[in-house]
Each structure stands twice: as C-alpha cells, then as structure tokens.
C-alpha positions in Angstrom: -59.9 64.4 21.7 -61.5 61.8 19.7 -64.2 59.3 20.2 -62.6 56.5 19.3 -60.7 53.4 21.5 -57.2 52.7 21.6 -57.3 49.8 19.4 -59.7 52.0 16.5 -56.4 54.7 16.6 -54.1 51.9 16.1 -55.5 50.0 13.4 -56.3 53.7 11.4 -52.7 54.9 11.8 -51.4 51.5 10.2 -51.0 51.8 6.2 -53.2 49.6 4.3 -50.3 47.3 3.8 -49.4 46.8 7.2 -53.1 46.0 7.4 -53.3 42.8 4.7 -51.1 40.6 6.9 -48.2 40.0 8.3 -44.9 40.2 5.9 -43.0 37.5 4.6 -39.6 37.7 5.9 -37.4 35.3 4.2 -36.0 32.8 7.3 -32.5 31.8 7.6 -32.2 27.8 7.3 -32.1 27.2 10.3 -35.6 28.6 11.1 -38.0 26.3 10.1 -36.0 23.2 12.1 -36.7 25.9 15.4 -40.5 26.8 14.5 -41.0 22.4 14.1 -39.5 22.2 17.3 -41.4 25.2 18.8 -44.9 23.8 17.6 -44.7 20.0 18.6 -43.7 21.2 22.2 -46.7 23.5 22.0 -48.8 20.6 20.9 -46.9 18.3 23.9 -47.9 20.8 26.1 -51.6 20.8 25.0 -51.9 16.9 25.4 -50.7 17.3 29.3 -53.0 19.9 29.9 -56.1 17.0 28.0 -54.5 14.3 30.2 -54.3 16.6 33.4 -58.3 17.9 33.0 -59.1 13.8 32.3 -57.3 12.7 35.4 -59.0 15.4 37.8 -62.7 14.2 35.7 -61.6 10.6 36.5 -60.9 11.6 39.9 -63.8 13.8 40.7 -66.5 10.9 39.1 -64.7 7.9 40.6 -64.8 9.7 44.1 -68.9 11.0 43.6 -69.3 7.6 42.0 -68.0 6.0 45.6 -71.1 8.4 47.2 -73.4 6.7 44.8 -72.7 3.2 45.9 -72.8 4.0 49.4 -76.0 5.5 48.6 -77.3 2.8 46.9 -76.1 0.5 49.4 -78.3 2.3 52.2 -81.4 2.4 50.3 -81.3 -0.9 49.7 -80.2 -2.0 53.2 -83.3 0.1 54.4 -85.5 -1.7 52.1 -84.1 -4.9 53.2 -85.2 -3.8 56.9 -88.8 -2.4 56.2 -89.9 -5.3 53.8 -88.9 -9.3 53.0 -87.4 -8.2 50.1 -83.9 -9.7 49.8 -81.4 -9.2 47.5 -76.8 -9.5 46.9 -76.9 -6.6 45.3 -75.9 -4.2 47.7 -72.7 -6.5 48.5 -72.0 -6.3 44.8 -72.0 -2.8 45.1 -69.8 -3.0 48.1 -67.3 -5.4 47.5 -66.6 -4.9 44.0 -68.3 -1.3 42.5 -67.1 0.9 45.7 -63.8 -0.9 45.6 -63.1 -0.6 42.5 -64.1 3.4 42.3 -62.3 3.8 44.9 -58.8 2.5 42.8 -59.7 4.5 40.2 -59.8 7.4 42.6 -56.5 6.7 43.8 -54.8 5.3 40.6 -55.6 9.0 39.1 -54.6 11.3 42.0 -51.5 8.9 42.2 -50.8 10.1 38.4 -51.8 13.5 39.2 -49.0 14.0 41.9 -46.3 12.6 39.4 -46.8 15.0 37.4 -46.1 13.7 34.0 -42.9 12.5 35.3 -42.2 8.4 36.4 -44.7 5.9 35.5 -48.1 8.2 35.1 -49.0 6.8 32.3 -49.5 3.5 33.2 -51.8 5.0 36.5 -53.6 6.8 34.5 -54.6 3.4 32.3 -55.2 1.6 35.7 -57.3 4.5 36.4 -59.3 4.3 33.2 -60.0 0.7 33.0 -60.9 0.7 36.8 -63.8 3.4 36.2 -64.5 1.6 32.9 -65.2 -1.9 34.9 -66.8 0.1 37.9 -69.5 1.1 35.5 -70.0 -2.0 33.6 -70.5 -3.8 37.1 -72.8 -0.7 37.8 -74.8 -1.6 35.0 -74.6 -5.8 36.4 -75.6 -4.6 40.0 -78.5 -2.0 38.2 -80.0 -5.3 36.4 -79.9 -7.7 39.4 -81.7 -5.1 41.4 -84.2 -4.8 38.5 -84.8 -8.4 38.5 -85.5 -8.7 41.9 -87.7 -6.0 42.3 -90.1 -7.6 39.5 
C-alpha cells in the first residue's frame, strides 16, 4: 500500500504525453458551428445568473432601504416632538423616498417571478431607475435635514 492519494496514482500512471495536454482531434465540419452554439448559451446562461443575483441585491437594498426611511422618519418625528425644531423632510422621505423603494422592491421581485420569460426586462429597468432616483432623493432629503439642523 502506498502513501500516496488517488489523484497522485492517477496523474503517475499517465505517460508524459497524456500529461502535456489534451490531444488535438481533428473535428468534423460540423463541430465548430456546435461548440459556437454550445459557448454563447453558456455565456447566455451566465448573464441570467448576473441579472438574477442583481435583481435579489435590488430587492434586498430597496426593501432595507424602506427600513431606513421609516427610521429616519421616526427620529425626526421624535425630534420634532422633544424640541421646536421643524422641518418637511420627514414627508419627503415618506411620500416620495419610501414610495419609491418600495416600487423598486416590487418592480424587481415582479421580474424575479417571470423568470426571464415575458416583459422582465423592462421591470428590471423600472426597478433600477427607481432605486437610482430613491437614492438621489435620499441624498435631497440628507441636505434639507442638514440645512435645517445648522
């Protein structure tokens, strides 16, 4: 019995040509039409699996996102109640930042259930530019806080 794995007996009981590579095998014409075909459905099959993973990102941050205006929007309210300090952001976080999260939430779990069949696509573009805009009126509610506070 010998001290060495299953894969070490293997690779020493190949022939040091066996070992340079794989051998060329001459293909009959109609091979190289099937291996195109076989590769740009591999690659096909890659891009759902990069549009699936950024749908379920889209909808896991558009969903905590929702948290983090309601948040916001309770802080602020109980600052509101414990001082004169008075401000419209937390309705701008309400009406329009939750609300819109909240599309983009449901635009991409809409194109998640499709399944890459039907009109996904164009849910999964509503779904960007919602979470896009969400953040940009994040970054609008962020400054009229800011300028309010000092």
């Amino acid at each position: 019995m010998s001290n060495q794995s299953p894969r070490q007996a293997a690779d020493s009981s190949t022939s040091p040509t066996e070992k340079s590579g794989p051998s060329r095998r001459t293909h009959s014409a109609e091979s190289p039409s099937v291996l195109s075909v076989a590769h740009d459905h591999r690659l096909s099959l890659h891009h759902h699996d990069l549009d699936f993973y950024h749908l379920l990102t889209v909808f896991s941050v558009s969903a905590a996102m929702v948290g983090v205006c309601l948040t916001a929007i309770g802080l602020i309210k109980a600052i509101e109640n414990l001082s004169d300090f008075t401000t419209r952001c937390d309705d701008i976080l309400l009406v329009a930042d939750a609300v819109i999260f909240l599309t983009a939430g449901m635009c991409s779990f809409r194109a998640l259930r499709m399944r890459f069949h039907g009109r996904w696509r164009l849910f999964m573009r509503a779904a960007d530019v919602a979470i896009v805009l969400g953040i940009l009126i994040m970054v609008a509610a962020c400054a009229v806080l800011t300028t309010a506070l000092f």
